[in-house]
N, CA, C and O atoms as a GROMACS GRO file, in nm:
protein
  532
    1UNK      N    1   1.088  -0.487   1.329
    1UNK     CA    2   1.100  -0.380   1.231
    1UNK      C    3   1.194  -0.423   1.118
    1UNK      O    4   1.184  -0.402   0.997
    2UNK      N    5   1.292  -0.491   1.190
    2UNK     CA    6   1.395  -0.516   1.050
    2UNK      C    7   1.334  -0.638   0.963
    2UNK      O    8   1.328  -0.624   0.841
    3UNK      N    9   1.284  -0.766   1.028
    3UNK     CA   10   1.242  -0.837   0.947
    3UNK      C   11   1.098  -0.796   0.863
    3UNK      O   12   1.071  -0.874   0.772
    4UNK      N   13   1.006  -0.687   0.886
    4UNK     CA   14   0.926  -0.584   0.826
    4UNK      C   15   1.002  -0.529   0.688
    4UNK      O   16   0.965  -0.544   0.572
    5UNK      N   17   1.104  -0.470   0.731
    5UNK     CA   18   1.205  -0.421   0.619
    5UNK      C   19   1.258  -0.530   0.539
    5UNK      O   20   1.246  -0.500   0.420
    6UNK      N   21   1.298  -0.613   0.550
    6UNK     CA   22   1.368  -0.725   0.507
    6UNK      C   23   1.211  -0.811   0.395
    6UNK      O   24   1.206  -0.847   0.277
    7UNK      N   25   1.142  -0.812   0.471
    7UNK     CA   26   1.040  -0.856   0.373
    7UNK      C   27   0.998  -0.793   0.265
    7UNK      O   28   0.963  -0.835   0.155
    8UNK      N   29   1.008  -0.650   0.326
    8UNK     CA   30   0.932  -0.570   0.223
    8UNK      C   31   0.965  -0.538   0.084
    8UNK      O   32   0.896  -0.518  -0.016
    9UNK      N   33   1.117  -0.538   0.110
    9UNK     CA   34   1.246  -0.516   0.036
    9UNK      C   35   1.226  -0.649  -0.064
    9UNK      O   36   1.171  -0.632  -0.173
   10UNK      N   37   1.269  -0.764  -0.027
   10UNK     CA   38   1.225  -0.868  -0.104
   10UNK      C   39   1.109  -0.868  -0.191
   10UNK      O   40   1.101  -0.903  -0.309
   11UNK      N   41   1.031  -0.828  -0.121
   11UNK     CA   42   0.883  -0.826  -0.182
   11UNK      C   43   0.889  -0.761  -0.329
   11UNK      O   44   0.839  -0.802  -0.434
   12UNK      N   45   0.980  -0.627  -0.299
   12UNK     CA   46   0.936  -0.500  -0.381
   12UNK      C   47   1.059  -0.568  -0.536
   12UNK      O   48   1.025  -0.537  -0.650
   13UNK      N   49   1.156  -0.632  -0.521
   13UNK     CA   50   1.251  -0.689  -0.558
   13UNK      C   51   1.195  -0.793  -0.686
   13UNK      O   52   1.238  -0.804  -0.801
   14UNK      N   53   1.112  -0.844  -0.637
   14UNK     CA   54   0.996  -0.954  -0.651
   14UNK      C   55   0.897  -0.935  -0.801
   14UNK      O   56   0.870  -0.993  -0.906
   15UNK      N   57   0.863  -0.796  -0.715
   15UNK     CA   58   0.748  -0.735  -0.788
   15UNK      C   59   0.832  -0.689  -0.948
   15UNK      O   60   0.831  -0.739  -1.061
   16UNK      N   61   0.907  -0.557  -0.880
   16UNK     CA   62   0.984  -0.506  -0.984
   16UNK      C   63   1.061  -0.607  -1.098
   16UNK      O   64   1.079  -0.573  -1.215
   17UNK      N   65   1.084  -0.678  -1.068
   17UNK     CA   66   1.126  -0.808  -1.222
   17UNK      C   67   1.004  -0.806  -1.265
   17UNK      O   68   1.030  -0.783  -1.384
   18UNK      N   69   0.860  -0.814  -1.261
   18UNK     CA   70   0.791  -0.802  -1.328
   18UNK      C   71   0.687  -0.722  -1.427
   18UNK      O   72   0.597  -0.757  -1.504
   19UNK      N   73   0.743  -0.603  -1.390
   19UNK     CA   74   0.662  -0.451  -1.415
   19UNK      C   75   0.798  -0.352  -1.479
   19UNK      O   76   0.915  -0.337  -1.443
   20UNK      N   77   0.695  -0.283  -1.611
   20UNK     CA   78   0.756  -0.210  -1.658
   20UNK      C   79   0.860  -0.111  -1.613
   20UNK      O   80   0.880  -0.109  -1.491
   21UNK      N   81   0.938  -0.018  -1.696
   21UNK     CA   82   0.988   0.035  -1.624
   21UNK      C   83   0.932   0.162  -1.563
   21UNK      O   84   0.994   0.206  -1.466
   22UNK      N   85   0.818   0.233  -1.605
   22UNK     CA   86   0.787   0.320  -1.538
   22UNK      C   87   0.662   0.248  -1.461
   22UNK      O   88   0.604   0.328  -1.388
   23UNK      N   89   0.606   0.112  -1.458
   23UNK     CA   90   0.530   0.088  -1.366
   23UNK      C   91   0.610   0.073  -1.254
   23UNK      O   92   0.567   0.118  -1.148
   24UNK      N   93   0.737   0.009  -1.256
   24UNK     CA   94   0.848  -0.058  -1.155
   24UNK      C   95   0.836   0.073  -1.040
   24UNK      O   96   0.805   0.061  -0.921
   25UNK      N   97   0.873   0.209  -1.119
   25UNK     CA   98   0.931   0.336  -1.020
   25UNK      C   99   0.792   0.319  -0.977
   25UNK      O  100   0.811   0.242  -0.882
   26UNK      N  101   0.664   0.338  -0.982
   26UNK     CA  102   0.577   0.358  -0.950
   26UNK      C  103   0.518   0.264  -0.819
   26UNK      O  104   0.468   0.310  -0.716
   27UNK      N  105   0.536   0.119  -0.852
   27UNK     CA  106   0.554   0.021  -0.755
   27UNK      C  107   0.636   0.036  -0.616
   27UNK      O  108   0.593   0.020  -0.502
   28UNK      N  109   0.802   0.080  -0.669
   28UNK     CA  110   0.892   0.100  -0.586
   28UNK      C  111   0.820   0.199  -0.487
   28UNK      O  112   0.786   0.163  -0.374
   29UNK      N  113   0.795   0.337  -0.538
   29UNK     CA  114   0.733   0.440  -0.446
   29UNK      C  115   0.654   0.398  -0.371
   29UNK      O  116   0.694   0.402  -0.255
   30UNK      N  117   0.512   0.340  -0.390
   30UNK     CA  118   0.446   0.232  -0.367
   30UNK      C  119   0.480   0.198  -0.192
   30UNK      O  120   0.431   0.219  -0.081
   31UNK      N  121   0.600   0.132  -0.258
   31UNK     CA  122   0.631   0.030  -0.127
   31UNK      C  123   0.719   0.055  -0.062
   31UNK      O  124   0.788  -0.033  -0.011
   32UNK      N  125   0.741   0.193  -0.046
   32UNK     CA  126   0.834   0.247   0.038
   32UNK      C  127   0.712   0.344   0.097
   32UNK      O  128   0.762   0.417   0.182
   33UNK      N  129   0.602   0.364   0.086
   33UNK     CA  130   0.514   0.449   0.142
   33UNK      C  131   0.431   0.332   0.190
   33UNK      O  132   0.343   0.364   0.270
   34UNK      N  133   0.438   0.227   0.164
   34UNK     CA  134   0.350   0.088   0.252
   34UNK      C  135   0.452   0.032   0.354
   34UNK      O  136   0.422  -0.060   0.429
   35UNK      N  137   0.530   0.070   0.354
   35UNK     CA  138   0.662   0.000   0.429
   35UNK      C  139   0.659   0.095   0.568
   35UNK      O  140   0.652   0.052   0.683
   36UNK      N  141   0.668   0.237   0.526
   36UNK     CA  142   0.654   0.379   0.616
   36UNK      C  143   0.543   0.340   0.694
   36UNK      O  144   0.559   0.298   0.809
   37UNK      N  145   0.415   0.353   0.635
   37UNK     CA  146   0.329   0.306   0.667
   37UNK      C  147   0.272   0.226   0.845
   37UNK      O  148   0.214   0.260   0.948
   38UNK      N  149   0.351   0.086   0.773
   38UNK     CA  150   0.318  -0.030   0.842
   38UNK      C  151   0.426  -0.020   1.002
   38UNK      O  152   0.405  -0.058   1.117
   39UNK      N  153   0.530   0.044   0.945
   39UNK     CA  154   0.631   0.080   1.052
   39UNK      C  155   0.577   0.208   1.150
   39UNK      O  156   0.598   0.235   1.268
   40UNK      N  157   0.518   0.256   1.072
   40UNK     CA  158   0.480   0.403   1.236
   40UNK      C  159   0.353   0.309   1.255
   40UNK      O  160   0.280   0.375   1.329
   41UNK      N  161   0.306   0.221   1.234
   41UNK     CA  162   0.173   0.112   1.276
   41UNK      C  163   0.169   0.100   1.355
   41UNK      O  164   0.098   0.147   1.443
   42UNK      N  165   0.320  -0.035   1.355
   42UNK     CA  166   0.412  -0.124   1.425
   42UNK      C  167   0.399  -0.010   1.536
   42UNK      O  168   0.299  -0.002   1.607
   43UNK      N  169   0.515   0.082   1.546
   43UNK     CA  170   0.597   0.110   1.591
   43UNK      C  171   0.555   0.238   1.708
   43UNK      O  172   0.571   0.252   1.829
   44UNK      N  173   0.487   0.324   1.592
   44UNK     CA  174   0.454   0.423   1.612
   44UNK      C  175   0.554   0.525   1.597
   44UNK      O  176   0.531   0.630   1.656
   45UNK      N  177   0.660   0.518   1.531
   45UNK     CA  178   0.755   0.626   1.467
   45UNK      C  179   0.824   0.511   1.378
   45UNK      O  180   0.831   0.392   1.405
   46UNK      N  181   0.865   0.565   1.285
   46UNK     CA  182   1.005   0.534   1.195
   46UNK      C  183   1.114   0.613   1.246
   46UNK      O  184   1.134   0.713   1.316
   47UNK      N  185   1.147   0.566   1.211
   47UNK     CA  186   1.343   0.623   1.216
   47UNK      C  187   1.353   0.716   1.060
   47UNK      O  188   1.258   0.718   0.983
   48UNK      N  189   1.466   0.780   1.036
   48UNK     CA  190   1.524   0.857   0.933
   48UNK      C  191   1.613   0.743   0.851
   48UNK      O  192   1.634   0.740   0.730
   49UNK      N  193   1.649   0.672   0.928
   49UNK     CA  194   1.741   0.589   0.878
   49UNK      C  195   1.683   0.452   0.818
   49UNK      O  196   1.737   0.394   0.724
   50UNK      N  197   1.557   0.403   0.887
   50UNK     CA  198   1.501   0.327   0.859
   50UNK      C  199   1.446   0.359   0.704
   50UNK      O  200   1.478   0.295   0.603
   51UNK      N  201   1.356   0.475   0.710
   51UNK     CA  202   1.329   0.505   0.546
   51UNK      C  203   1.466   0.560   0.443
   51UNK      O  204   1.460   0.580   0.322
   52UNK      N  205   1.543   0.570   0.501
   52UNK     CA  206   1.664   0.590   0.361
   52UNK      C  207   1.725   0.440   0.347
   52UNK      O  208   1.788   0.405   0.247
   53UNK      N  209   1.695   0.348   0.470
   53UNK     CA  210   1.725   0.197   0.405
   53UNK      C  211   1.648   0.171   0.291
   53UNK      O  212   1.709   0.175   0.184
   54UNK      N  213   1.497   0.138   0.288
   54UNK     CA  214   1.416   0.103   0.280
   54UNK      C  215   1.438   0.188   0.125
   54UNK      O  216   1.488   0.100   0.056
   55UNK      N  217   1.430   0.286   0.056
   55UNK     CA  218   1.447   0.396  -0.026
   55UNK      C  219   1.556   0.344  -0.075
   55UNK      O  220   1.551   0.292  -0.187
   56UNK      N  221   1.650   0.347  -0.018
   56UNK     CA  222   1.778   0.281  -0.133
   56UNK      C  223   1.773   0.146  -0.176
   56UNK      O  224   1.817   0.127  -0.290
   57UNK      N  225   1.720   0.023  -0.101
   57UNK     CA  226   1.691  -0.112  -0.109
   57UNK      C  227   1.586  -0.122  -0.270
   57UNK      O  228   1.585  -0.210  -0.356
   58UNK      N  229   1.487   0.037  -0.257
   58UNK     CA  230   1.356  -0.003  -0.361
   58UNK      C  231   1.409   0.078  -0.498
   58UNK      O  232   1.347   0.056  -0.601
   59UNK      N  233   1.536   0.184  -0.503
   59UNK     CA  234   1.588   0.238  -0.597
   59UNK      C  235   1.686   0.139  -0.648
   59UNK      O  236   1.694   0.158  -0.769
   60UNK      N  237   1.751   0.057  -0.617
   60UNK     CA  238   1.867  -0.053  -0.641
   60UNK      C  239   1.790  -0.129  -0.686
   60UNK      O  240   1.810  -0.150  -0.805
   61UNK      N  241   1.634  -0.231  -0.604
   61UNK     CA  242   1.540  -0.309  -0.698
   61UNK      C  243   1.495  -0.222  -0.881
   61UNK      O  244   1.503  -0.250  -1.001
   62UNK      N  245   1.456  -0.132  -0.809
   62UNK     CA  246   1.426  -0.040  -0.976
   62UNK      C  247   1.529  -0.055  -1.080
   62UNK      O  248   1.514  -0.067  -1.202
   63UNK      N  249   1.627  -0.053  -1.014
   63UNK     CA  250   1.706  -0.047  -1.119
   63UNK      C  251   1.756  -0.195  -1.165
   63UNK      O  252   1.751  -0.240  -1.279
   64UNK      N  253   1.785  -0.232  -1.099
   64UNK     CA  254   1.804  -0.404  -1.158
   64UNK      C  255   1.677  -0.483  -1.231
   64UNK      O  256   1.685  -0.594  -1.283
   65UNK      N  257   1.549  -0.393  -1.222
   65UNK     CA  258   1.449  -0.466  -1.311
   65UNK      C  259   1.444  -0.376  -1.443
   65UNK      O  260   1.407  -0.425  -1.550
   66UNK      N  261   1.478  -0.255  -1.431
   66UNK     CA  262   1.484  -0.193  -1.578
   66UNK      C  263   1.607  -0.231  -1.643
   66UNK      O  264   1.612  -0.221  -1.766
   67UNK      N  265   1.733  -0.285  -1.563
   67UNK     CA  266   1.850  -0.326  -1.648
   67UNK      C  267   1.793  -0.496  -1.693
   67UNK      O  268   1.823  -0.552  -1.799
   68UNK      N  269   1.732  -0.538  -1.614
   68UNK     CA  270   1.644  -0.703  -1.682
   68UNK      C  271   1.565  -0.676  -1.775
   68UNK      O  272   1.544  -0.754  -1.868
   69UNK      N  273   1.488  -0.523  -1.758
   69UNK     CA  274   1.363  -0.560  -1.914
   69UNK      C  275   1.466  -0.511  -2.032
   69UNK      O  276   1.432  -0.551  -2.144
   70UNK      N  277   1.599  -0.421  -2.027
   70UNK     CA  278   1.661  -0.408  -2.164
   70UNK      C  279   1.726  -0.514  -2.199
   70UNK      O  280   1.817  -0.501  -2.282
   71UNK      N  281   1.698  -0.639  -2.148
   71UNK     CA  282   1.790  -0.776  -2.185
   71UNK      C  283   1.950  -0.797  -2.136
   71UNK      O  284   2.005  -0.907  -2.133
   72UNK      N  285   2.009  -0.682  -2.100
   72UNK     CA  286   2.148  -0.720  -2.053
   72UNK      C  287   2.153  -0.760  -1.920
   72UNK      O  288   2.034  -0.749  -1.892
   73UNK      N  289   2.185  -0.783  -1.859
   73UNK     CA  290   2.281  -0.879  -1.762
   73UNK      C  291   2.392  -0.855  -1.698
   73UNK      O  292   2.494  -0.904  -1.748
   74UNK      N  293   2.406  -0.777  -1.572
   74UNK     CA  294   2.577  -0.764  -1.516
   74UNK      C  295   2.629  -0.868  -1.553
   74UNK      O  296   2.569  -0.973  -1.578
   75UNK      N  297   2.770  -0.844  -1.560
   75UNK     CA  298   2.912  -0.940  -1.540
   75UNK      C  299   2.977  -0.866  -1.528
   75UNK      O  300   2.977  -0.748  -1.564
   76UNK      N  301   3.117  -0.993  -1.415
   76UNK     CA  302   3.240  -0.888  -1.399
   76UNK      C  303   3.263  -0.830  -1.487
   76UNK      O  304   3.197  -0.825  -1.591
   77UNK      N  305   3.415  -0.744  -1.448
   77UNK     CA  306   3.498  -0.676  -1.552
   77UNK      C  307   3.559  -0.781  -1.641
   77UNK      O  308   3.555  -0.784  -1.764
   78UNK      N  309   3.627  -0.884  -1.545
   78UNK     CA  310   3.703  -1.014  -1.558
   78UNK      C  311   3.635  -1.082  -1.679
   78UNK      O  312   3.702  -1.167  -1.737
   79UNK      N  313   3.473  -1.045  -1.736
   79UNK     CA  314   3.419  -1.154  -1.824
   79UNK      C  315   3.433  -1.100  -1.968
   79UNK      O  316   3.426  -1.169  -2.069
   80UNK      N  317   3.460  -0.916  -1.959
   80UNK     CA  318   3.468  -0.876  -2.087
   80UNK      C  319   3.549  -0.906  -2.158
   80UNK      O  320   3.661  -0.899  -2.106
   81UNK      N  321   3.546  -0.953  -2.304
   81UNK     CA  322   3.624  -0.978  -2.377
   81UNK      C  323   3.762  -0.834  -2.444
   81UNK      O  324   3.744  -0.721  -2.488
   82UNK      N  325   3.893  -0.917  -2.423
   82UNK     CA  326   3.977  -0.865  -2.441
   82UNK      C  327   3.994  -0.737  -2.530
   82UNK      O  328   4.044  -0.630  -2.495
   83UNK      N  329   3.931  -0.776  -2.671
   83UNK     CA  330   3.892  -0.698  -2.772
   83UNK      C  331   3.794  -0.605  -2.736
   83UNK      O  332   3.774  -0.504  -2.805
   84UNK      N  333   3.736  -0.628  -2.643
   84UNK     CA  334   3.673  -0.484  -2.610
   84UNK      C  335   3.745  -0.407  -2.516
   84UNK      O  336   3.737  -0.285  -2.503
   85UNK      N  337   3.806  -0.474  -2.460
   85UNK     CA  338   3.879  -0.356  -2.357
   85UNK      C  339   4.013  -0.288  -2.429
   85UNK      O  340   4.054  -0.173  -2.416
   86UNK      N  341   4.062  -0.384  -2.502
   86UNK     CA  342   4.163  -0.280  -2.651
   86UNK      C  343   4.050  -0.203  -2.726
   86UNK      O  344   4.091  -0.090  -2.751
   87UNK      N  345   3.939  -0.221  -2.766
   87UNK     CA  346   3.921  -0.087  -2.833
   87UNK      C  347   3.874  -0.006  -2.773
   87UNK      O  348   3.845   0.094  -2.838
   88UNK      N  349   3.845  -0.003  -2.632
   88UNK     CA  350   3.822   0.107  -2.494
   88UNK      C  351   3.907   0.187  -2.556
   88UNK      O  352   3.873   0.280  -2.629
   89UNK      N  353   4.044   0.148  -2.525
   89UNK     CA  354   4.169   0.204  -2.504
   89UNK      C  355   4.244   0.268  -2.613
   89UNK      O  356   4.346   0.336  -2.618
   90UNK      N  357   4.131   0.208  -2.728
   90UNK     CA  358   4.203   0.273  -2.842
   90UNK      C  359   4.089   0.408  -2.918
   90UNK      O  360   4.108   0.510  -2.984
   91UNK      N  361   4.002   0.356  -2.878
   91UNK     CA  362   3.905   0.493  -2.888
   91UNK      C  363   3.907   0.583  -2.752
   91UNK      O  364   3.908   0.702  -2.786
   92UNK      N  365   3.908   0.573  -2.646
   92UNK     CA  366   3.909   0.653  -2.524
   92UNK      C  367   4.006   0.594  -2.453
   92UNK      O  368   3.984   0.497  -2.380
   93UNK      N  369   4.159   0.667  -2.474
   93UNK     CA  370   4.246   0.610  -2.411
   93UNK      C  371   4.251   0.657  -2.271
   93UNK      O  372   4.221   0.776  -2.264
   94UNK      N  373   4.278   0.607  -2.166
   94UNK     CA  374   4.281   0.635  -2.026
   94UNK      C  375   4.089   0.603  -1.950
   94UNK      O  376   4.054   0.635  -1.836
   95UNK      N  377   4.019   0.548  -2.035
   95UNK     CA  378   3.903   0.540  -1.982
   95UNK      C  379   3.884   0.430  -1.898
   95UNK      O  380   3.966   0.339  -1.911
   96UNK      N  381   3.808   0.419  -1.827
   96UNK     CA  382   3.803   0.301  -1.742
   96UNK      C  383   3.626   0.231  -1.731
   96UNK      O  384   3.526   0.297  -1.702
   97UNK      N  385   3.627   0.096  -1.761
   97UNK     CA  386   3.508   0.065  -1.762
   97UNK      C  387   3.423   0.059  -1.591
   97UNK      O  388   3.497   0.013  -1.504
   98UNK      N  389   3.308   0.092  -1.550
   98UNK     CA  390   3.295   0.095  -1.422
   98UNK      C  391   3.165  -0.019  -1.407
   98UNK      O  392   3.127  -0.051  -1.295
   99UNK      N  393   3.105  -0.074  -1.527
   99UNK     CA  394   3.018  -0.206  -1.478
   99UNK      C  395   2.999  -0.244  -1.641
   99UNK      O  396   2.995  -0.162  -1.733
  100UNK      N  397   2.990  -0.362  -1.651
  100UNK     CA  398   2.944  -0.415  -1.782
  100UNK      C  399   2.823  -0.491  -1.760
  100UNK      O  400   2.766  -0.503  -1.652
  101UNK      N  401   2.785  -0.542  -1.874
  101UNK     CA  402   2.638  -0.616  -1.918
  101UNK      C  403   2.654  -0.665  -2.041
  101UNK      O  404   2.710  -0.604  -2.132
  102UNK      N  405   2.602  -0.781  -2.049
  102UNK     CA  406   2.577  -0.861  -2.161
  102UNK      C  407   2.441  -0.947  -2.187
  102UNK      O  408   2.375  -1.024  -2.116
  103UNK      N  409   2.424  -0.883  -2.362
  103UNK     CA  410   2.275  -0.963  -2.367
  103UNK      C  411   2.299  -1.064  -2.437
  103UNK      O  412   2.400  -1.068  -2.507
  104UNK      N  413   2.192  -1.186  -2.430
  104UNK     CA  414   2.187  -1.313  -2.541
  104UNK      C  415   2.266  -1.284  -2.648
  104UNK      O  416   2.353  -1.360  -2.690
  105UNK      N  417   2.244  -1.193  -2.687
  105UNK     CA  418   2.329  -1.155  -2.873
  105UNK      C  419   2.480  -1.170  -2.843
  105UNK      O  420   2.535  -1.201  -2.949
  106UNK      N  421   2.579  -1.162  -2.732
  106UNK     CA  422   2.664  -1.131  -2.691
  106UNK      C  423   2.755  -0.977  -2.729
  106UNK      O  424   2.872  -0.950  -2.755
  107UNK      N  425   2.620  -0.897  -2.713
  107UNK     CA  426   2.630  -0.767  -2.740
  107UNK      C  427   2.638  -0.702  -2.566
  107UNK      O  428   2.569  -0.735  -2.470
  108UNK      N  429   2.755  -0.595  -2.572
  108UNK     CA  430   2.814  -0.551  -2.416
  108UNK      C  431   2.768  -0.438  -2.405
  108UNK      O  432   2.791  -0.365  -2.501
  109UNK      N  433   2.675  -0.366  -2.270
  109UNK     CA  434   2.659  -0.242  -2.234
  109UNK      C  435   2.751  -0.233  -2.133
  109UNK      O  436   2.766  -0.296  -2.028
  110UNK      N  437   2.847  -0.085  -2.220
  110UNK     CA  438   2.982  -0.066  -2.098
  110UNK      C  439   2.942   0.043  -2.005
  110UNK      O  440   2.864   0.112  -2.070
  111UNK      N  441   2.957   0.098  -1.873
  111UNK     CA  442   2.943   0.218  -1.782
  111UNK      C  443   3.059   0.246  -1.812
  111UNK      O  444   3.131   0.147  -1.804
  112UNK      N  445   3.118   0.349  -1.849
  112UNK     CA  446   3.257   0.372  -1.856
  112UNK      C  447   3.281   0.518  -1.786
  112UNK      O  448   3.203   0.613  -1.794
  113UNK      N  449   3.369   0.516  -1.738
  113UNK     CA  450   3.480   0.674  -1.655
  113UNK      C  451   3.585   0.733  -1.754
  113UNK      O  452   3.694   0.677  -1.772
  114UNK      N  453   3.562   0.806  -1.795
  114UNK     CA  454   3.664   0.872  -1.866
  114UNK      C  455   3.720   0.992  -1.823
  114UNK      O  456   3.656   1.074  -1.757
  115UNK      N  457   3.860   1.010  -1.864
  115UNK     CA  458   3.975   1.046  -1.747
  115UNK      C  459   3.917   1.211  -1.705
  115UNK      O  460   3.938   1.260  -1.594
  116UNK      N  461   3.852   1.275  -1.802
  116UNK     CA  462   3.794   1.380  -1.791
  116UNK      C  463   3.725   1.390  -1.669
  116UNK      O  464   3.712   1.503  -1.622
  117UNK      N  465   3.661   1.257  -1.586
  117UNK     CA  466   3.563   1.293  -1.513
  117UNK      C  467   3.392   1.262  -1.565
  117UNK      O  468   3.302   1.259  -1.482
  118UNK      N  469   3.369   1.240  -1.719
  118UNK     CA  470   3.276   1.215  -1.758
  118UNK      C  471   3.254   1.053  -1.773
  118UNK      O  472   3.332   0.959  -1.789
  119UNK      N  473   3.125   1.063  -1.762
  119UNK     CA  474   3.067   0.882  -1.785
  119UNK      C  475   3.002   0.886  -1.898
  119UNK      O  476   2.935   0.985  -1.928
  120UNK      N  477   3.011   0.792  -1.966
  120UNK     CA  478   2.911   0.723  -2.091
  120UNK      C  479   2.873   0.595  -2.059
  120UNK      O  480   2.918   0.524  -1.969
  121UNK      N  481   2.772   0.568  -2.151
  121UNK     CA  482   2.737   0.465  -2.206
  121UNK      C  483   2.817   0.356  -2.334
  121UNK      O  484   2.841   0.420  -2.436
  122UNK      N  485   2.839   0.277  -2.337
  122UNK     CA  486   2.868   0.243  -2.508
  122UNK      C  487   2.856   0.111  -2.513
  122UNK      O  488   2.900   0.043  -2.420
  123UNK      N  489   2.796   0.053  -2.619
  123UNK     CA  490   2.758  -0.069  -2.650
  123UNK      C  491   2.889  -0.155  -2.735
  123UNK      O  492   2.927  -0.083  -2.828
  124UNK      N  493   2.961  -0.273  -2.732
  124UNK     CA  494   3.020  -0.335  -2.824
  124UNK      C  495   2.976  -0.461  -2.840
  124UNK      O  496   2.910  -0.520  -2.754
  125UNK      N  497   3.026  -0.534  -3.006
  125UNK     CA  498   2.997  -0.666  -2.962
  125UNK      C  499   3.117  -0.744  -2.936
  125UNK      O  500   3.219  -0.683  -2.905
  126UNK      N  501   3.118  -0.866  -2.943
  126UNK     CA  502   3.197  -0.964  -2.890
  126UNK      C  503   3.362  -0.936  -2.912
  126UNK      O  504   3.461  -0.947  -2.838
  127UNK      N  505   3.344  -0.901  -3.028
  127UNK     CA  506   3.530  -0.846  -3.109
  127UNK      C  507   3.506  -0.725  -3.110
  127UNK      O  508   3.505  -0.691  -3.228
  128UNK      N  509   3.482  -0.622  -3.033
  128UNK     CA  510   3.531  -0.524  -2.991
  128UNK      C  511   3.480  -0.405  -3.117
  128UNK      O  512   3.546  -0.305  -3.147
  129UNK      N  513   3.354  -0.445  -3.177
  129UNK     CA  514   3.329  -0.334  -3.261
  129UNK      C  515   3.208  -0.275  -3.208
  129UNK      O  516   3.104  -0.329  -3.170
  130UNK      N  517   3.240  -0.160  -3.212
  130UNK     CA  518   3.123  -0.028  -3.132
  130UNK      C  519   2.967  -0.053  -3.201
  130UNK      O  520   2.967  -0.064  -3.323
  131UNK      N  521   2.886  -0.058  -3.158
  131UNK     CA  522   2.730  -0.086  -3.183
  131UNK      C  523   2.666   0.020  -3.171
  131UNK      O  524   2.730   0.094  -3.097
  132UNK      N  525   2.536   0.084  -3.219
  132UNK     CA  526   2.447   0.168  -3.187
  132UNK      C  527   2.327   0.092  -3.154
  132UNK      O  528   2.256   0.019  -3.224
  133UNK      N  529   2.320   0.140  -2.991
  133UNK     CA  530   2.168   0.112  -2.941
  133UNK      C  531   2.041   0.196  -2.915
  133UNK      O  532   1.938   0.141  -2.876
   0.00000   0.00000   0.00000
């Protein structure tokens, strides 16, 4: 069962780098209902736990292929340039960045926490000047 899961997961991982982003969700669903599937086959029951693996494994693929078709790229915190994290601090002081991305252009998509409790989005480039995407 697990190496069932383990494949499938890969598989769907696979797929999703190659398909749009609303084909990707569509795929993902896909293969979490072929995965269900093949396991009450196997098995003749699934588990609860087995499909919320399987479900979070194909929502985490989704999402790492729609963050690949907008061109950016995780990186640490450690890779953002200095100048962007001073003008974090000088436009939203107390905010905290919670994942970055960088595309070819060396243009940065920030996740940011701000002290309020609210999250944004915000794009900079290399020296720390705010972009509209």
């Amino acid at each position: 069962m697990k190496k069932l899961v383990l494949v499938t997961v890969m598989s769907l991982g696979s797929l999703t780098a190659f398909a749009q982003e609303e084909e990707t969700k569509v795929v993902a669903e896909e293969a979490v209902e072929a995965v269900t599937e093949e396991a009450v086959e196997a098995t003749g029951a699934v588990t609860e736990e087995a499909v919320e693996a399987v479900t979070e494994e194909a929502v985490e693929a989704t999402e790492e292929a729609v963050e690949a078709q907008d061109g950016f790229n995780e990186v640490t915190l450690e890779e953002v340039p200095e100048a962007i994290t001073a003008a974090l601090e000088a436009a939203h002081p107390g905010a905290t960045i919670s994942k970055a991305y960088v595309n070819e252009n060396a243009q940065y998509k920030l996740e940011v926490a701000k002290e309020d409790g609210e999250t944004a989005e915000l794009y900079a480039d290399a020296e720390g000047n705010w972009i509209e995407m």
